[in-house]
C-alpha positions, 0 to 999 in steps of 0.5 A: 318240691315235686317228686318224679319218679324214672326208670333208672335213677328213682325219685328225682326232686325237681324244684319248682319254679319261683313266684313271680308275684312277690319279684314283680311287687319288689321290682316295682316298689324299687322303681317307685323309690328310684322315682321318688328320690328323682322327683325333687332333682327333676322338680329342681332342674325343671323351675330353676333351669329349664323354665327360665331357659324357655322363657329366655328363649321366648324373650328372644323371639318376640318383640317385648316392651314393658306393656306386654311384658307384663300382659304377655302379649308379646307378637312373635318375630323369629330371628329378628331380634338376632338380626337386630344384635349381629347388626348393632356395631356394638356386637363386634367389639363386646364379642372382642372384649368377651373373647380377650377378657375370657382367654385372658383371665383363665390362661392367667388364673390356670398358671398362677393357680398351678403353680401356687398349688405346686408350691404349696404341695411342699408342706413347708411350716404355715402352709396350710395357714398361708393357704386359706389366707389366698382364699380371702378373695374367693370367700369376699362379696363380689361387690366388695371385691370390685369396690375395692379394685375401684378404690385401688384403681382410682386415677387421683387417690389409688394405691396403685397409682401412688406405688407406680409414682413412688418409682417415677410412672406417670398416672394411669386412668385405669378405669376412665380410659378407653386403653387401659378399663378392659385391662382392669377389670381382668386384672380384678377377675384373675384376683378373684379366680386364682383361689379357685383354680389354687384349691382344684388343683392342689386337691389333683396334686394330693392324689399323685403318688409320692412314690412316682416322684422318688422314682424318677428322682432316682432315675436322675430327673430334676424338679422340671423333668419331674413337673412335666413328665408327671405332675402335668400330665397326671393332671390333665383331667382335674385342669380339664374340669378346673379349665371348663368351669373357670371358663363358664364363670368368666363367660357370665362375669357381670358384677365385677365390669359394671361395678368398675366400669359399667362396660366403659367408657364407650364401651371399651370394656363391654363384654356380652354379659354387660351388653345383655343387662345394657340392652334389657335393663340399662335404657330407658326404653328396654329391649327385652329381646335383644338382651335375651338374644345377647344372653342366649349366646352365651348360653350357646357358647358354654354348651358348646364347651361343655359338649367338647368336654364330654366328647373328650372325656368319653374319647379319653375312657374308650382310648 
């Protein structure tokens, strides 16, 4: 503390300036901890998503065959393995699939998912046990799951086929026909998706007041007013996030189609994903930069949603 001495008031106290040595070693020690905690996600991000999407890209780009696959002496093409794609008559029809199977399944997985957690937010007796029994098929392996849609699915010995008989319906050739593969391979992946939309949303539900029901029962609204003007609403940004994730799993859905059907019969149930493992691994000649480019598109697609998604978000928060 230094004294200065005035002419009216006497001694002053005036407190001297703090030392910045001891500041600037505790900034730095912080900033060396932020960036050692950082370090593993960055280490994370880096080999298990950036390498691979580079090197994705780079397939894409250049005219690899099995040699030079391994020697990495690949010549570089540009734009001619996307070319090559958009030009292939299979492109439109596997782009058709990707857009029915997509749509298809999340509109179907969303509503039976709402109205499953609506249902099961009664709390009636067994809930909670009936609850985890819908679980069963998001815990199960996909490849017994699709095992099993074949079995069911099967032409001769189904059961599903043997319940369409019981009530006079002729046999389908669920997975054998051109008319009827794309529709079984969505019923299959609406099964395996409706668990994760039901526990989403059921946990949104849980965060509703109670108390905005009880009003608006006492306003005079019914079950329906009720849902759409509160249940719905309030909802929106957990069917957002539910709606975006489902879509960016049913993009890339792969094991489900070729375990079924393996994209068949011609091609009738092709969708991207099976398109880009047909073209990089299913031939006998591989064609590693057309598949990667397949693949790249539907990276490419799911970016895009998932810009929209934020764009949203953030118009949402400054609103």
């Amino acid at each position: 503390m230094t004294i200065v001495r005035g002419s009216l008031t006497g001694p002053v106290n005036v407190p001297r300036s703090p030392v910045a040595g001891p500041v600037t070693r505790k900034s730095g020690s912080q900033q060396w901890a932020a960036w050692a905690f950082l370090a593993p996600v960055t280490l994370y991000l880096a080999l298990f998503y950036a390498y691979p999407l580079y090197r994705n890209l780079d397939l894409s780009l250049r005219d690899y065959t099995v040699r030079s696959f391994v020697q990495g002496d690949a010549p570089f093409t540009g734009l001619e393995n996307y070319r090559t794609v958009l030009d292939d008559p299979t492109f439109a029809p596997a782009l058709l699939h990707t857009v029915v199977f997509t749509a298809v399944c999340l509109v179907f997985q969303y509503c039976i998912g709402l109205a499953l957690a609506v249902f099961f937010n009664r709390h009636f007796p067994l809930s909670a046990t009936l609850r985890a029994l819908f679980l069963v098929p998001w815990l199960l392996p996909l490849i017994v799951s699709a095992s099993t849609w074949s079995w069911m699915f099967n032409s001769e010995s189904g059961v599903v086929n043997a319940l369409l008989s019981t009530v006079g319906i002729d046999q389908v050739n669920w997975l054998t026909s051109p008319s009827w593969s794309l529709t079984s391979v969505i019923i299959a992946n609406i099964w395996i998706g409706v668990p994760f939309n039901l526990v989403v949303l059921y946990s949104g539900l849980q965060s509703i007041p109670a108390g905005l029901y009880e009003a608006a029962a006492l306003d005079g609204a019914g079950p329906w007013r009720r849902f759409w003007s509160i249940t719905f609403p309030l909802l929106r940004p957990v069917s957002a996030i539910t709606l975006l994730l489902g879509l960016v799993y049913t993009l890339k859905v792969f094991d489900i189609i070729w375990i079924m059907t393996k994209g068949g019969p011609a091609d009738a149930s092709t969708t991207f994903a099976t398109w880009s493992y047909q073209l990089g691994f299913g031939n006998l000649v591989p064609a590693f930069g057309p598949g990667a480019a397949v693949g790249n598109l539907l990276v490419v697609a799911a970016l895009v949603f998932g810009l929209v998604y934020v764009r949203a978000q953030r118009k949402q928060a400054f609103s």
